[in-house]
Structure formats: structure tokens, C-alpha cells
C-alpha positions in Angstrom: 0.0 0.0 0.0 1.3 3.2 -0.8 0.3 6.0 1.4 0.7 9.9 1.0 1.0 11.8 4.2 -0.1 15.5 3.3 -0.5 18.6 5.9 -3.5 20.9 5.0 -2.7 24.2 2.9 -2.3 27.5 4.7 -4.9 28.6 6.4 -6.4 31.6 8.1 -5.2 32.2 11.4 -8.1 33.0 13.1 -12.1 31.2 13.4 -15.1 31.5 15.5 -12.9 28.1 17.1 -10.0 25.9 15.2 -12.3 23.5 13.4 -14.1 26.6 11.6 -10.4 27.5 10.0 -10.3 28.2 6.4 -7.6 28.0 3.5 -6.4 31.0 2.2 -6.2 31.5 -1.4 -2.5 30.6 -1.0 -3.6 27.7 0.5 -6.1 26.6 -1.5 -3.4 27.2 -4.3 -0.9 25.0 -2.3 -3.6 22.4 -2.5 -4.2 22.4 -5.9 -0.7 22.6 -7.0 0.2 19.0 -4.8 -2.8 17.7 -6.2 -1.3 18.4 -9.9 2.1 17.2 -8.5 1.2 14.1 -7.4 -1.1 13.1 -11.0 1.4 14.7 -13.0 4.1 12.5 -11.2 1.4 9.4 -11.8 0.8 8.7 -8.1 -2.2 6.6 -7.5 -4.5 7.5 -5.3 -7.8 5.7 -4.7 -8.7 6.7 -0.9 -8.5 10.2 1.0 -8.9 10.6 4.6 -9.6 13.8 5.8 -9.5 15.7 9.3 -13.0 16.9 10.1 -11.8 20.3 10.1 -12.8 22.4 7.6 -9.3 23.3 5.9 -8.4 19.8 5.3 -12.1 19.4 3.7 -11.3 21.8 1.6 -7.2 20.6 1.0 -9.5 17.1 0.0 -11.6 19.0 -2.6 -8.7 20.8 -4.2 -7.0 17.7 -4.6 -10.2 15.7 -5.5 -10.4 18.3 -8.4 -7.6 17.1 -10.0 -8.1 13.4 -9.6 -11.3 13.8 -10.5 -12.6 9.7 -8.9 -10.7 10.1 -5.4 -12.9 8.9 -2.9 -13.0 11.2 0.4 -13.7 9.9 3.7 -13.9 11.8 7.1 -11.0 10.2 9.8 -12.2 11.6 13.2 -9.4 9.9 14.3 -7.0 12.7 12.6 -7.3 15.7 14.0 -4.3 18.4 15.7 -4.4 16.3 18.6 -4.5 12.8 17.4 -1.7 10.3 18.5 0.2 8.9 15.8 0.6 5.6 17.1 -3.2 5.7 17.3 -3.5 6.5 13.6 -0.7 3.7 13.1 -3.4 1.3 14.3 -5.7 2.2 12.0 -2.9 2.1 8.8 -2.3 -1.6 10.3 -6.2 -2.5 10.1 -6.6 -1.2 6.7 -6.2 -2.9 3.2 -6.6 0.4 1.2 -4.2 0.8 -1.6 -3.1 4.0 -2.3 -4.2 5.9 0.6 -4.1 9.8 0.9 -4.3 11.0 4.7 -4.5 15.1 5.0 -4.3 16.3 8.6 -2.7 19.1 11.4 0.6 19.7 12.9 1.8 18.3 14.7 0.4 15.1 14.4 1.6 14.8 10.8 5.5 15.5 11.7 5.4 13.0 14.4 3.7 10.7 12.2 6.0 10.6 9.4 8.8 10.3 12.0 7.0 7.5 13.9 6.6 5.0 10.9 10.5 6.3 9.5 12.4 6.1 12.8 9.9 5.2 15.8 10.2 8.3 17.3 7.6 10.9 17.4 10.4 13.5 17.3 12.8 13.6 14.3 13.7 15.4 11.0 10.4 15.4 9.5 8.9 19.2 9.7 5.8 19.6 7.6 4.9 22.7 6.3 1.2 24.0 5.1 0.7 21.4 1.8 3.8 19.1 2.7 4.0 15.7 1.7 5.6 12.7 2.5 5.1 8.8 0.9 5.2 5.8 2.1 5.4 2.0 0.7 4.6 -0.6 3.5 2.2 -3.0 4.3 3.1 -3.3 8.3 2.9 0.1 9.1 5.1 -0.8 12.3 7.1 2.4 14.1 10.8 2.8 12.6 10.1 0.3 9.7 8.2 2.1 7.3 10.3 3.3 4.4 10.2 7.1 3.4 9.9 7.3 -0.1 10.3 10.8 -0.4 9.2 13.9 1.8 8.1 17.1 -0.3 7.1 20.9 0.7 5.3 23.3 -1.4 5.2 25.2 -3.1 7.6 23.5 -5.8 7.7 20.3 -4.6 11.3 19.5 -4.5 12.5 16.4 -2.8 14.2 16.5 1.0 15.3 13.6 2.8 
């Protein structure tokens, strides 16, 4: 299973509470643009899971625009908060191929660090639109391999 860890695009800084937070244009641009990336780059994706939050809804719709089929799902279990060993679980019950997770700092950072090294804490920083891929099928901590980590807005590779 291949699986695409992806931060949300900029958003505002301020809501009526953090849930409410919207992209910015940038944002939504940041969104877009990783969306084109990854087809342009011919990375299958079948399967989104999305943050209930409303700016990785709409980080899900930008890139479901350029897929076009991507089915979208909403992960309680991923929001700012959520442990990453928690969301390891759920990679481990899953037989999804070609999964697209968007979430929050931190959780992303420490999840990509998690499945790399076993550590929560390590190199992996995501910015707004990041991305990082995975190929496993265990998704144990530190034996997951990093296939590439990327950061908007050109999408260079960074190991």
C-alpha cells in the first residue's frame, strides 16, 4: 500500500474556534498545485482521509479536483491532537491501496517520524501542503520506508 501523508494548505489564522479555520487562497493554491504534482508524477491515489476540520475538507476538494474519482472519507481519528501511534493502528487494520491522509501539525511530523524512525520527534517538519510517501504494508514504528518527503510550493524532494 502506498500512502501519502499530506498537511493541509495555509490557512487563516483566526475562526469562530479551530475546526471553523479556512484555507487562504495561498492555501487553497498549495492544494491544488500538490494535487497536480502528485497526477502529473502518476501517483495513484484511490482513498482520501480527511480531518473533520474544515481546511483539510477543503485541502481534500482541491485535490479531488484534480483526480477527479478520489474517494474522500472523514478520519475523526485525525485531528491536531491525534496520537500517531493511534493512527498507526488504523494504517495496520486497513487494506486500502493507495491511501491519501491530510491532517494538522503536529500530528503529521510526528507521524511521518513515527513509521521512519519510531520516534515521534525527528527530522520530518511539515509545512502547510507538505507531503511525504510511504510504501509498507506493516505500518510498524521505525520500519516504514520514506519514499520521499516534499514541501510546497515547488515540490522539490528533501530527505
Amino acid at each position: 500500500m502506498n500512502l501519502i501523508i499530506m498537511r493541509h494548505g495555509e490557512a487563516e489564522p483566526y475562526a469562530s474556534s479551530d475546526r471553523d479555520r479556512v484555507l487562504t487562497d495561498y492555501g487553497r493554491q498549495q492544494a491544488y498545485a500538490a494535487g497536480e504534482w502528485l497526477k502529473a508524477n502518476e501517483i495513484a491515489i484511490n482513498y482520501c482521509w480527511a480531518s473533520p476540520y474544515v481546511r483539510t475538507q477543503q485541502t481534500a476538494e482541491s485535490v479531488q479536483s484534480v483526480y477527479g474519482d478520489l474517494k474522500a472519507c472523514i478520519a475523526d481519528f485525525l485531528t491536531p491532537g491525534s496520537s500517531p501511534m493511534a493512527v498507526a493502528e488504523q494504517l495496520r487494520g486497513e487494506a486500502t491501496a493507495n491511501l491519501l491522509l491530510i491532517s494538522h501539525n503536529p500530528m503529521v511530523s510526528q507521524l511521518v517520524n513515527y513509521l521512519s524512525s519510531g520516534r515521534t520527534q525527528g527530522p520530518a517538519i511539515m509545512g502547510t501542503a507538505s507531503m511525504a510517501m510511504f510504501d509498507e504494508s506493516q505500518w510498524l514504528p521505525g520500519c516504514c520506508s520514506l519514499l520521499w518527503l516534499r514541501h510546497a510550493p515547488g515540490f522539490e524532494q528533501e530527505f
